[in-house]
C-alpha positions in Angstrom: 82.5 153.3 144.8 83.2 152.1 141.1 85.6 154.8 140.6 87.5 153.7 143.5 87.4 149.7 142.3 88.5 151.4 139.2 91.7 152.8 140.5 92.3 149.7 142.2 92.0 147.4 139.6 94.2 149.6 137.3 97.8 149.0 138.5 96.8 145.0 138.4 95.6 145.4 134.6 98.5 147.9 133.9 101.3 145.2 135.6 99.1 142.5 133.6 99.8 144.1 130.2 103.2 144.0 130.5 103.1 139.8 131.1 104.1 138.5 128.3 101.7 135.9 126.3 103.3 132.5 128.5 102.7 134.8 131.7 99.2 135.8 131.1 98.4 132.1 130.4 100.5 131.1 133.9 98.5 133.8 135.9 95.0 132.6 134.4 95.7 128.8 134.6 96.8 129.7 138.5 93.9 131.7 139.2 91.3 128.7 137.9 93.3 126.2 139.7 92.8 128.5 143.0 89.1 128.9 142.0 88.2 125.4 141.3 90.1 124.0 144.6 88.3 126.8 146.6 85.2 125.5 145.3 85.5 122.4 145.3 87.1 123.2 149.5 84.0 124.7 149.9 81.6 121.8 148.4 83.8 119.4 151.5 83.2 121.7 153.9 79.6 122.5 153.6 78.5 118.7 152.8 76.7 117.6 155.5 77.3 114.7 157.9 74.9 111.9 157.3 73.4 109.4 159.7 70.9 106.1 159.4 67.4 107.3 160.0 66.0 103.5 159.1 68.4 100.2 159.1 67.1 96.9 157.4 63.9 97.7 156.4 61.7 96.2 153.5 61.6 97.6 149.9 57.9 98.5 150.4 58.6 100.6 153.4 62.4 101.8 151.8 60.1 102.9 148.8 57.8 104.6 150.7 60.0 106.8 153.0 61.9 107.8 149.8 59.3 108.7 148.2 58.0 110.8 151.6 61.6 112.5 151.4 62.0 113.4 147.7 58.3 115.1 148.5 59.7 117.4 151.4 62.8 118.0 149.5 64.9 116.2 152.0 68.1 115.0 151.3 69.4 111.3 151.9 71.5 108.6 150.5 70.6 104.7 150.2 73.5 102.2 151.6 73.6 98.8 152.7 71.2 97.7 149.0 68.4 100.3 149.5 67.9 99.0 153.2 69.3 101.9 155.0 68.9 105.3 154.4 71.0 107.8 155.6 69.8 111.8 156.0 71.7 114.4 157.7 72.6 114.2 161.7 70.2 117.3 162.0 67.4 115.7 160.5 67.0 112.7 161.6 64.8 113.2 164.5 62.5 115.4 162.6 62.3 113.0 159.9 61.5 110.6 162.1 58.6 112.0 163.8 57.4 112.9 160.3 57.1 109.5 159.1 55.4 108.3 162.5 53.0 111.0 161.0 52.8 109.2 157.7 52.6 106.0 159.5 55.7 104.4 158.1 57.2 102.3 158.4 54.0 99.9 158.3 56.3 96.5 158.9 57.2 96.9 162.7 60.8 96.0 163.5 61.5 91.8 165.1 61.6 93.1 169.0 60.0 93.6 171.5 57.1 95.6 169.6 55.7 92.3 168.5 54.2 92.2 172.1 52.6 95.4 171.5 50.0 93.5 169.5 49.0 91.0 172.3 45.5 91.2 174.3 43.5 88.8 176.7 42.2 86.7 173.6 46.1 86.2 173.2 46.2 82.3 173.8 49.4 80.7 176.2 51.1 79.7 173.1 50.8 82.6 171.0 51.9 84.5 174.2 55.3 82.1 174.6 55.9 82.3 170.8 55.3 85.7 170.4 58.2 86.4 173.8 60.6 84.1 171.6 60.6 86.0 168.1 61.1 89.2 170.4 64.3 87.3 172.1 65.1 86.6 169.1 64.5 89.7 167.5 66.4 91.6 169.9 69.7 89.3 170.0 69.8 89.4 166.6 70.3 93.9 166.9 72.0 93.4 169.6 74.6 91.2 167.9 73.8 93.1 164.8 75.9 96.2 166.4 79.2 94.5 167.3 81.9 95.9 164.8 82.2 93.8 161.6 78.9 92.3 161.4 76.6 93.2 158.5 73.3 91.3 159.5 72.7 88.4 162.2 70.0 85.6 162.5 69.0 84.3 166.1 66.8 80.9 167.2 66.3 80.1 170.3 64.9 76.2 171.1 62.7 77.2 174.7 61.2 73.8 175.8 58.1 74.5 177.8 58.6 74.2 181.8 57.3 70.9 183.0 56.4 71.2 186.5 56.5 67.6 187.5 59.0 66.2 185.3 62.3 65.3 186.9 64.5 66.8 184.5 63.8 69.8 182.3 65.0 70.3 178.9 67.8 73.2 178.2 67.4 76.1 176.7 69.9 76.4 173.1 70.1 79.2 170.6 72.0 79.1 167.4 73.6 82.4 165.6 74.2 83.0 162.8 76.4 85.9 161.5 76.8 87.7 158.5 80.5 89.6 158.4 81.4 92.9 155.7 83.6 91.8 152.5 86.9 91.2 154.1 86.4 90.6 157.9 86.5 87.8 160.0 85.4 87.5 163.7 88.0 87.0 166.0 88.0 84.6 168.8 87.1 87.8 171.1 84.4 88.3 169.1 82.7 85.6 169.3 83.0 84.7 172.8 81.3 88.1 173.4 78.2 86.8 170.8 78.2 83.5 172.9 78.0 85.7 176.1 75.5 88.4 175.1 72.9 85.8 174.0 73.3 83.3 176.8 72.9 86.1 179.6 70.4 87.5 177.9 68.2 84.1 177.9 67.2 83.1 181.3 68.3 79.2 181.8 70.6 79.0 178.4 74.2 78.5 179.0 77.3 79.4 177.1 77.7 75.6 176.7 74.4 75.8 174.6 75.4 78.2 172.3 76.4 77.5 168.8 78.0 80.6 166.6 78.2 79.9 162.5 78.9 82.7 159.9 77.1 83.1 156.5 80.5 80.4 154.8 78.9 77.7 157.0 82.5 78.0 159.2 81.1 76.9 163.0 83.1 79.4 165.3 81.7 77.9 168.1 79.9 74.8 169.3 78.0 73.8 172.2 79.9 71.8 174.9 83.1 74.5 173.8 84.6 76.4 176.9 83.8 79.7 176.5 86.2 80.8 178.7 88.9 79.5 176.6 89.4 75.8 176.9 87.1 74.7 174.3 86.9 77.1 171.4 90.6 78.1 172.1 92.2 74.9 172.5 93.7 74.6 168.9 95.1 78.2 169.4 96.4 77.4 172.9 98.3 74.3 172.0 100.1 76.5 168.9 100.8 78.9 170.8 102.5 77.2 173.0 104.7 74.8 171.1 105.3 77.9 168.6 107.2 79.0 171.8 109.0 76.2 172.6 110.6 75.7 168.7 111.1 79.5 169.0 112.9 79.0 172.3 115.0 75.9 170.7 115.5 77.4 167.4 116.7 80.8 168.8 119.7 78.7 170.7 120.8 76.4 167.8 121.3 78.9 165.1 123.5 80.7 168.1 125.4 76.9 168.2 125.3 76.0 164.9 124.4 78.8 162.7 121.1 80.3 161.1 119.4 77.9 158.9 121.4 74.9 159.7 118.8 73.1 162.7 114.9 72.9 162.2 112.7 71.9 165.1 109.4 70.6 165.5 107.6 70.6 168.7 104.5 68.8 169.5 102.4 69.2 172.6 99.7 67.4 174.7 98.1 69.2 176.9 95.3 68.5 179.1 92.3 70.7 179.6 89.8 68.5 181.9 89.1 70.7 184.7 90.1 68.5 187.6 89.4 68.8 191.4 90.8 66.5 193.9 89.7 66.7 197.5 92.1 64.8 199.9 91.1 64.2 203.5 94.2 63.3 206.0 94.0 62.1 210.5 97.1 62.2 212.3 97.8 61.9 216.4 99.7 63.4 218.2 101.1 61.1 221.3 102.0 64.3 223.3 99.0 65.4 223.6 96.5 64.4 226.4 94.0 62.0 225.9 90.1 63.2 225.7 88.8 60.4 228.1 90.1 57.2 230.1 88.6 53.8 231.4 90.2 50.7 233.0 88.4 48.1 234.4 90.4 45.7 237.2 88.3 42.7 237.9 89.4 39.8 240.6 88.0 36.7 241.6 89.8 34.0 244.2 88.2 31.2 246.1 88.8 27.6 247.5 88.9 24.8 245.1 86.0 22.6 243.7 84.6 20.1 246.1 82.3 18.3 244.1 82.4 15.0 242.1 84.2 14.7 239.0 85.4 12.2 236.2 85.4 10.9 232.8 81.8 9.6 231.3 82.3 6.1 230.1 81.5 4.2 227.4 78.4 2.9 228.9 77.1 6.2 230.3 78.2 5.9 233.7 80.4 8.2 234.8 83.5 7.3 236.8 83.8 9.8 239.5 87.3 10.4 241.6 87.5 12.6 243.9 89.9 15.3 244.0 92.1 16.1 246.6 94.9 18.0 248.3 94.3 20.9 245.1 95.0 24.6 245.7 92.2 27.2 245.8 91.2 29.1 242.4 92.2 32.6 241.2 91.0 34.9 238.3 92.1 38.8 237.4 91.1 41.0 234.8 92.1 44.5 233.5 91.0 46.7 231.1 92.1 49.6 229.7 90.7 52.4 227.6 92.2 55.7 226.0 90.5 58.3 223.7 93.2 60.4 222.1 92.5 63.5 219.6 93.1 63.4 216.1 94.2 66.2 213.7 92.6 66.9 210.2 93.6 68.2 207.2 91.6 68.5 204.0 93.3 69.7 200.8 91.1 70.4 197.8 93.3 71.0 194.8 92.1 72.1 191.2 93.5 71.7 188.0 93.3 74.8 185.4 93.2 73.6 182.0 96.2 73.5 180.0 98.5 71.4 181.8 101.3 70.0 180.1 100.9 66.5 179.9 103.8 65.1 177.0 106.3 67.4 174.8 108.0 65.5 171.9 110.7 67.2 170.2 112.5 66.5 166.8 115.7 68.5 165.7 117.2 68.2 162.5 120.9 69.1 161.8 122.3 69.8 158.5 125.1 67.1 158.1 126.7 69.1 155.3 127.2 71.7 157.7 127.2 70.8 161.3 130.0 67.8 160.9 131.6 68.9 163.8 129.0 69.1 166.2 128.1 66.3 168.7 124.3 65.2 168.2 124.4 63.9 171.8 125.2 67.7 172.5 122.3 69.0 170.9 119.9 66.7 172.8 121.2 67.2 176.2 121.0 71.2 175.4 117.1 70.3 174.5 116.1 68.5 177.0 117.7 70.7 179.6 116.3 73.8 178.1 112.7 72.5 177.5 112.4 70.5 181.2 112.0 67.2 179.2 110.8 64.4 181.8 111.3 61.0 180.6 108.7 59.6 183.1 105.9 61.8 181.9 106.4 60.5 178.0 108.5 63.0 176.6 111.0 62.4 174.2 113.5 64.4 172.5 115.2 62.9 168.8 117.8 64.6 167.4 118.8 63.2 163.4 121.3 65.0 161.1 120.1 64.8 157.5 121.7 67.4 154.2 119.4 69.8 154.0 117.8 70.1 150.4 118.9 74.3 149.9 117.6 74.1 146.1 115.0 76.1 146.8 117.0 78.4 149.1 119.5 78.8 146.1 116.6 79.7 143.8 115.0 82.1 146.1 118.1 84.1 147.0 119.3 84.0 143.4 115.6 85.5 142.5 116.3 88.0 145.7 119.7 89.2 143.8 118.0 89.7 141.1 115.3 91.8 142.4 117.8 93.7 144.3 119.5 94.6 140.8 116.5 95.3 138.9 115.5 97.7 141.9 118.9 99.6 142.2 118.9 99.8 138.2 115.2 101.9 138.7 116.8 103.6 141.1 119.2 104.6 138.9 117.2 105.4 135.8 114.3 107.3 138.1 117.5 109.4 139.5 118.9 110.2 136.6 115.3 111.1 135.0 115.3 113.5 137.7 118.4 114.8 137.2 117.3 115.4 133.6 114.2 117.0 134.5 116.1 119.0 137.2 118.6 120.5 134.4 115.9 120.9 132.1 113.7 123.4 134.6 117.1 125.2 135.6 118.2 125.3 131.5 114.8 126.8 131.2 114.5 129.0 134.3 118.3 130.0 133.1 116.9 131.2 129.7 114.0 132.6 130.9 116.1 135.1 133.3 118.8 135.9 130.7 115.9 136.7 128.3 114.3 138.6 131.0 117.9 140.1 132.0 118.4 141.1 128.3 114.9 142.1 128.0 115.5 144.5 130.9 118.9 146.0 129.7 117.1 146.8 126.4 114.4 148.6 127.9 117.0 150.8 130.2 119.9 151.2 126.6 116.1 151.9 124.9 115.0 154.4 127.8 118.6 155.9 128.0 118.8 156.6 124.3 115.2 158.2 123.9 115.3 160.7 127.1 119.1 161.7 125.1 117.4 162.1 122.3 114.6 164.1 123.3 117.2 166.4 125.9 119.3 167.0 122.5 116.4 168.0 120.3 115.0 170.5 123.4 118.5 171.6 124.0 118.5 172.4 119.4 114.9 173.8 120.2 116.5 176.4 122.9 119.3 177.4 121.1 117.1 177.9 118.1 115.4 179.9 119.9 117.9 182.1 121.5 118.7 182.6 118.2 115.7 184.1 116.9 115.2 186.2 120.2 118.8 187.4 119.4 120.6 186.1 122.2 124.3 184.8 121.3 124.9 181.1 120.4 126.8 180.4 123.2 125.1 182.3 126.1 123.0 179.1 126.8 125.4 176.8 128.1 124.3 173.2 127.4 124.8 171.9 131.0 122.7 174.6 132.3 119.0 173.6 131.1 116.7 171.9 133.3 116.4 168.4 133.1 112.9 168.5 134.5 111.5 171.7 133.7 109.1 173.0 130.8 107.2 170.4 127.9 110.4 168.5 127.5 110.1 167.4 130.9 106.4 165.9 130.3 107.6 164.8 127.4 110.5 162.0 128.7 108.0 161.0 131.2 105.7 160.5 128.9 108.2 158.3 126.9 109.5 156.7 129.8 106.1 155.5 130.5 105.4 154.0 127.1 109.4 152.4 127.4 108.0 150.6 130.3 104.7 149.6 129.1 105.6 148.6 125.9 109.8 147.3 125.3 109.9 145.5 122.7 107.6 147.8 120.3 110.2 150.6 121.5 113.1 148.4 120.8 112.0 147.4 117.2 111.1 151.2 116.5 114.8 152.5 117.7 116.2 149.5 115.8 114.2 150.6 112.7 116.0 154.5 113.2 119.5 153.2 113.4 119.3 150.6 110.4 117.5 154.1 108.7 120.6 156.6 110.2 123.0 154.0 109.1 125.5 155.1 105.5 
C-alpha cells in the first residue's frame, strides 16, 4: 500500500521539481489558502445551532446554571447581559430537565406559577393580589414576544367588585415597553399591545389602556380610539392633506413648471362618531280609512209658551208675552275618519374622518409665472379639490419671487459632486487600466520567458541526442575498424537510432534535459564558449 502511494505521489513531486522557485511558492500559498478555507468551511458547518434554554432570569440563578453547564461540559453562550443563555437546539430539553433535577432555577418566573404557592390559609386579599401579579406577569411575556421588544413591564389597577354600589370602578393597565437599539413600534404594533392586554383582562377596555416605551414617549393613551380615530388621528389628517398638495402640486408644475408653485393644505376633519335616528308619518289619501263614525242629531218642536221679559231695576220682572213665533229647530252632525299612516325611520352614522373645512394656499413665483392669470390658478384649485364655500373652505392664491439662493447653492454643490465623482471615475478607470497592462506586461513576460525557456530545452535536447548519435556513430566506425571491416561499409544513415547503449543513453539525457533546463543549458553554453578559437 505505501509502495503504491509511492508511485502516485512521484509524478506530482517529479512535475513539482521542475516549478520554478515563484511556482513552488504559488502552488504552496494555493494549497494553504484551500486548507485554511476548508477548515475554517468546516468549523461553519459543524457549529451548532443555538437556542434560549432560560430568558430573563436573575444573576443568582444565571450563575448557577452556568456553573451546572461548565460541570457537564455543556456548551452555551450568554446574550441579552448574562440573562439568557443559549445551548444547542438538541439540548435544550435535556438540559432542562437536568436543572429541574438540580432544582434551578430557585426564583420561579412572574406567571401563573405564583398561584402554585396558594393554600386554604391563603387569605381573599392575598388570593386577588396574588391573580393580579400573575396577569401581570403573563402580559408582560406575552407582550415580551412581539418582534422588537426587548423587555415589557405590566400593572393592572383591579378595583374590587362592589356588589351594591351603583357604579363600579374600571379596570386600567399601563405598559410599559422596552424596544432593541434602533427600533421603534409602529402604530400596528401598538394597537396589537393595547388589544392583547385588554382581551386578556376581563372588564378592561382598549379605552383604558395606556402604552409608554422606556424614552417616556406615550404611544397610546386611554380615551385614544384603538381602532384608529384616536391614536391615528395626527397620521390620518397628514395623510390626507399630503394627498391633496400632491394632487395640486402634480397639476401646477404641469401649468407652470416644476418648482415654480408651492402649496400648503390644511385639513379639519371630524372624528365624533355620530348617529342620527330620524323618524318620518306620511298618509296616503287613496288609501281607505281604518274606521268611520258620524253622528246626525235632530231636534224640532213648537215654540216657547211661557212667560218672558226683561228683570227690572227693582226686581220685578216685566213679562210680555210672545206671540205669533214659529216653532224651534236644532241639527247636528258629526263626522269621524281614521286613516293609516306610513313610517319611515332612518338611522344614519357617521364614520370618523369626515371632512369638515379644507383651506388651501398656493404660492406662484412672480419672476417666473408673469404670464399666468392667478384667478386661473384658483378656479383650477377649487374645482380640482371640491372646495365648498358654504362649508368654510377657502382657497388663496398669492404670487411672491421665490428666494432660489439656496436652490443655486445646492445645485452648484450637486455639479460639483457630479465632477468630483466622474474625475474618480476616471482615475479608478485608469488605475485599472494600469493594473490591467501591468498583469498582461507580466503574464507577456512570463510566457516569452517560458516560450524561450522551452525552445532552449528542445535546441539543448536537439544538440545533445546529435551529439551523442555522432560519437556512437565514431564509436561504430572505430570499431569496424578494428574488426577489419572497410571504413565505408557502415553507412552513416543506416544505424539504429534506438537500438543498443546509445539508445538508453539519449533517453537517459533526454530525461535529465527535461528535468533540469537550465543546468543543461549553462553546461552546453560552457562547451561552446570552451570549443570556440
Amino acid at each position: 500500500m505505501k509502495a503504491k502511494a509511492l508511485g502516485l505521489l512521484s509524478p506530482l513531486q517529479q512535475r513539482f521539481g521542475t516549478f520554478t522557485a515563484a511556482q513552488k511558492a504559488a502552488a504552496i500559498g494555493g494549497v494553504l489558502v484551500v486548507l485554511v478555507g476548508g477548515f475554517f468551511f468546516y468549523r461553519w458547518v459543524a457549529a451548532p445551532s443555538y437556542s434560549p434554554l432560560y430568558t430573563n432570569i436573575s444573576t443568582e440563578d444565571a450563575s448557577a446554571v452556568v456553573e451546572k453547564l461548565d460541570a457537564d461540559g455543556t456548551p452555551y453562550e450568554l446574550t441579552g447581559g448574562g440573562t439568557t443563555i443559549m445551548v444547542p437546539n438538541d439540548l435544550v430539553y435535556p438540559t432542562r430537565i437536568a436543572m429541574s433535577g438540580e432544582g434551578l432555577p430557585t426564583q420561579k418566573s412572574e406567571g401563573y406559577s405564583i398561584l402554585d404557592d396558594q393554600d386554604l390559609s391563603t387569605s381573599q386579599f392575598q388570593e386577588r393580589t396574588g391573580y393580579k401579579r400573575a396577569m401581570e406577569g403573563e402580559l408582560a411575556a406575552t407582550v415580551g414576544g412581539l418582534d422588537g421588544v426587548q423587555t415589557a413591564v405590566v400593572h393592572l389597577a383591579m378595583p374590587a367588585e362592589e356588589i351594591f354600589a351603583e357604579e363600579q370602578q374600571p379596570t386600567t393597565a399601563s405598559v410599559l415597553v422596552k424596544t432593541r437599539p434602533g427600533d421603534t413600534l409602529t402604530t400596528e404594533q401598538v394597537r396589537a399591545i393595547v388589544y392583547l392586554t385588554s382581551s386578556s383582562v376581563e372588564g378592561l377596555k382598549p379605552d383604558d389602556v395606556t402604552v409608554a416605551d422606556a424614552t417616556g414617549k406615550v404611544l397610546s393613551t386611554p380615551g385614544d380610539d384603538a381602532a384608529g380615530g384616536g391614536g391615528d388621528r395626527a397620521e390620518v389628517v397628514q395623510a390626507y392633506e399630503t394627498r391633496m398638495t400632491d394632487a395640486v402640486q402634480k397639476m401646477l408644475d404641469r401649468v407652470v413648471g416644476a418648482g415654480n408653485a408651492t402649496v400648503q393644505t390644511t385639513a379639519d376633519l371630524d372624528f365624533d362618531n355620530t348617529v342620527t335616528d330620524t323618524t318620518r308619518y306620511f298618509a296616503n289619501p287613496d288609501d281607505l280609512s281604518l274606521s268611520e263614525t258620524s253622528t246626525d242629531e235632530r231636534y224640532s218642536g213648537a215654540a216657547a209658551n211661557g212667560a218672558s221679559g226683561v228683570v227690572g231695576p227693582d226686581g220685578q220682572l216685566d213679562t210680555d208675552t210672545a206671540e205669533g213665533q214659529d216653532p224651534s229647530t236644532y241639527r247636528k252632525t258629526q263626522s269621524t275618519s281614521d286613516n293609516a299612516l306610513g313610517k319611515t325611520v332612518e338611522r344614519r352614522q357617521a364614520a370618523p374622518g369626515n371632512l369638515t373645512a379644507l383651506h388651501v394656499g398656493v404660492v406662484l413665483d412672480s419672476q417666473k409665472t408673469r404670464e399666468v392669470d392667478a384667478g386661473v390658478i384658483e378656479d383650477m384649485v377649487v374645482s380640482s379639490l371640491g372646495i365648498d364655500a358654504t362649508r368654510g373652505d377657502t382657497v388663496e392664491v398669492s404670487e411672491i419671487p421665490f428666494d432660489r439662493s439656496a436652490e443655486d447653492a445646492a445645485a452648484k454643490d450637486l455639479a460639483d459632486a457630479e465632477a468630483a465623482e466622474q474625475r474618480s471615475q476616471w482615475i479608478a478607470w485608469a488605475r485599472n487600466g494600469a493594473i490591467v497592462l501591468a498583469v498582461l506586461a507580466v503574464l507577456g513576460l512570463w510566457w516569452r520567458r517560458r516560450r524561450r525557456h522551452h525552445e532552449e530545452r528542445i535546441e539543448a535536447s536537439t544538440y545533445v541526442v546529435e551529439q551523442l548519435r555522432q560519437e556512437a556513430l565514431e564509436r561504430e566506425q572505430q570499431q569496424a575498424l578494428t574488426a577489419g571491416a572497410p571504413t565505408g561499409a557502415i553507412p552513416i544513415g543506416s544505424l539504429p537510432q534506438n537500438a543498443g547503449p546509445a539508445a538508453a543513453t539519449r533517453d537517459e539525457i533526454a530525461a535529465l534535459v527535461e528535468r533540469q533546463p537550465e543546468e543543461i543549458a549553462q553546461l552546453l553554453r560552457g562547451w561552446l564558449v570552451d570549443t570556440k578559437p
